[in-house]
N, C-alpha and C positions, 0 to 999 in steps of 0.2 A: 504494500500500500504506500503509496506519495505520503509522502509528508512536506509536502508545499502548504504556506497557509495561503489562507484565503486572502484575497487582495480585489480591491478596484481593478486594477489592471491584469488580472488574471479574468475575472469577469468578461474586460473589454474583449479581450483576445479569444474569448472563447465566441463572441460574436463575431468578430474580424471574420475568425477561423472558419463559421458559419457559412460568412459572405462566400469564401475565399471555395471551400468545398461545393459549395450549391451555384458558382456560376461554372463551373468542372462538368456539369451535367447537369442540367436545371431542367430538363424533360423530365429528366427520371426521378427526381427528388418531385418534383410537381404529382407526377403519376402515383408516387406512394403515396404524400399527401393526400391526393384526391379517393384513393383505395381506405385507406383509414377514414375520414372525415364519411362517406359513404356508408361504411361498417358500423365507424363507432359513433357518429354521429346522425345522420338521416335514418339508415333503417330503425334503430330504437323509439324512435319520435316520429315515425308514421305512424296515422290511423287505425287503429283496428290491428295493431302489429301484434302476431300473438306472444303470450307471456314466455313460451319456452325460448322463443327466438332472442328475445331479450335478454334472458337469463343467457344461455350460449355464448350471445356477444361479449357480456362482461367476463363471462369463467375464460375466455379466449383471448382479452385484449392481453394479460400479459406475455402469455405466445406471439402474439403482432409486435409486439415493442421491443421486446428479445431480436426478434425476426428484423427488424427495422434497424435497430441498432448495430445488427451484425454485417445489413449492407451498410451503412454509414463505415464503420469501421475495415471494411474492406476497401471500399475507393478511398479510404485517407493511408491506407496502407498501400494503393496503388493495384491491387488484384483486382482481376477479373471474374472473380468468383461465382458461378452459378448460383441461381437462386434456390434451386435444389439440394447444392451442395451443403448451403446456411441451412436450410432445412433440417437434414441428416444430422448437420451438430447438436442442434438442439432436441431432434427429438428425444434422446434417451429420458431429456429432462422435460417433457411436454406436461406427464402426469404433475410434476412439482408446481409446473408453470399456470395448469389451470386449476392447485389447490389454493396457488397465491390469487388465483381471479375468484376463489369461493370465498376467501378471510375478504377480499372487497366489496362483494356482495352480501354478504354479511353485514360488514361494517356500513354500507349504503342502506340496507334494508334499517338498521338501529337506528341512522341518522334522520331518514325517512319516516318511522314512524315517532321520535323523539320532534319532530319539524313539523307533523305533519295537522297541528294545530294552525299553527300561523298561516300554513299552506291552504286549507280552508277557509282562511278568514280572510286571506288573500283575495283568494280566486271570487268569495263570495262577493269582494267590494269591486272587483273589475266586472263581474258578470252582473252588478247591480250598477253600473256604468256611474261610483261614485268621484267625488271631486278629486282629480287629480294627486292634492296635496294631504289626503287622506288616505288613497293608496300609495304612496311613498311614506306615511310614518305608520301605516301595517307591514310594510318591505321592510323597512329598517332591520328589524329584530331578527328577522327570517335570514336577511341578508351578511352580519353578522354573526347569528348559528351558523350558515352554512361555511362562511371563512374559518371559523374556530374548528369546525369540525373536519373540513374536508384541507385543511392545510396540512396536518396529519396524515391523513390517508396520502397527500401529493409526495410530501416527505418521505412516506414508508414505501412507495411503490417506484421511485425516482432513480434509482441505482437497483432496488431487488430480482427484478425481471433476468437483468443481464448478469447479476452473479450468483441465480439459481442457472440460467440457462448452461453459463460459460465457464464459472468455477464451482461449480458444482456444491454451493452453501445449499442447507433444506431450508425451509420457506421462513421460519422463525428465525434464524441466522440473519436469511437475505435481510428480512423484516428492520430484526435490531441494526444489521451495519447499515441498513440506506438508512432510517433513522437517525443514526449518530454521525452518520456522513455530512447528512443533507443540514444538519447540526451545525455542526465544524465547519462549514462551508457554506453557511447564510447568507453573510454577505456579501460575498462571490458570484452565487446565484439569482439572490435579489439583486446585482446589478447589473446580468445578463440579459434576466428578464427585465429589467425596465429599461434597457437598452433597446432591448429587441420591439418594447411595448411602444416608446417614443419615436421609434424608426418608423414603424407601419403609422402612427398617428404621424406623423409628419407626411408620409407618402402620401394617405388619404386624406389630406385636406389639401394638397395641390391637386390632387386627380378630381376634388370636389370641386376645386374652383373652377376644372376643365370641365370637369359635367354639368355645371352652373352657367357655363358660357357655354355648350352644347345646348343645351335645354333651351334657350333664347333664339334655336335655329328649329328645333326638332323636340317635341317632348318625348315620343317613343322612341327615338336613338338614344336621346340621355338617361332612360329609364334602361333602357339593356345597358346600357355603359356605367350605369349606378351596379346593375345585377354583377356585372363581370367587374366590376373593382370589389365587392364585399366578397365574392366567391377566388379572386386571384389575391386578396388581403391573408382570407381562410387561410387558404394553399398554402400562400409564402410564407406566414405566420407558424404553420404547422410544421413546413417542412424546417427551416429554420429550429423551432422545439427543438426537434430530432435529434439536429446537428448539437443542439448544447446540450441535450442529454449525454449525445456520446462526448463529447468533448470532457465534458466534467468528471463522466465514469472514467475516461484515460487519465483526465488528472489526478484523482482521487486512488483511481485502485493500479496505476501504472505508473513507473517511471518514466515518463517523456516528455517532449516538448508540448508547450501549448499550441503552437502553431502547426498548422500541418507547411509540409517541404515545398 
């Protein structure tokens, strides 16, 4: 394990690093993104989606992120690794990998019905179409449980995927080191992430001002061109994640450089 501390500029570099990986191949980093965001975001929150489907997707996401991390991890190491190939590594540990997606659903189902007060009181005052500033101080408290609760669960699942898959930790292991990891390296991450957060806010309000002055020619061009900046935001936003996940797993549990060569 690295024993580099945590730094601003270790942060920075793990976005730099980001940049620097993802214009290398921006098709294919877009295309996992858009495969993940499909999986773990759309299909769950469609209509009438049935319960087991749902259930599946979570026991599975951390097989996907494992899976995700291992090609991020091969193009900064410069292999051409089949997708197949990442596969086969991981499976011995696939059984570990969807017991870590049942302690999630778990801990989501606790959080869910420990919330699930506010979440009706919620839902009651937007479906009773009330005043604005009365469904934001029913959100407050919702909104707040869910940071408190689910920062944790982000913490325990942030590094454990890829050291059940890859070094072979069992799930309570993976659990505790992403926990103490993702600890020791707070403020490292929290400035990765709010780097990465003020990147995409700075893109999309220049691309708003261009949709703004669009809109003044065409309102149904500026309306697809609003569609494909929130859904290419997604994308970039996501796939970017990725890249600092792996990045920070190499700082954390590797001796190496911050930067990829």
């Amino acid at each position: 394990m690295s024993e580099h501390p945590s730094s601003v500029k270790t942060g920075l570099s793990w976005v730099t690093g980001s940049l620097q990986i993802f214009l290398l191949s921006p098709n294919k980093w877009l295309l996992l993104a858009l495969v993940y965001v499909v999986i773990f975001v759309v299909l769950p929150s469609l209509p009438h989606m049935p319960v087991l489907v749902a259930l599946l997707v979570i026991l599975f996401w951390p097989c996907f992120i494992a899976l995700a991390i291992g090609i991020y991890r091969e193009a900064d190491q410069g292999r051409d690794t089949k997708l197949a190939d990442l596969f086969q590594q991981i499976k011995p540990r696939m059984g570990m990998l969807i017991a870590l997606g049942g302690v999630c659903l778990v801990y989501g189902i606790l959080v869910g019905m420990f919330t699930s007060g506010d979440t009706h009181a919620l839902s009651e005052l937007i479906n009773q179409k009330a005043d604005p500033k009365q469904i934001l101080t029913q959100a407050m408290p919702l909104m707040t449980k869910a940071l408190l609760f689910f920062t944790p669960l982000l913490m325990a699942t942030w590094f454990s995927p890829m050291l059940i898959a890859y070094q072979e930790f069992s799930v309570l292991e993976a659990i505790k080191h992403s926990l103490w990891a993702s600890w020791r390296n707070l403020v490292t991450l929290g400035v990765a992430w709010l780097a990465l957060t003020l990147a995409l806010i700075v893109v999309m309000l220049v691309m708003g001002v261009v949709v703004g002055l669009v809109a003044t020619i065409s309102q149904v061009l500026s309306t697809i061109l609003m569609i494909l900046l929130i859904l290419g935001s997604l994308l970039v936003g996501t796939s970017f994640m990725f890249a600092i996940q792996y990045f920070s797993y190499r700082h954390v549990y590797y001796q190496q450089p911050d930067m990829i060569e």
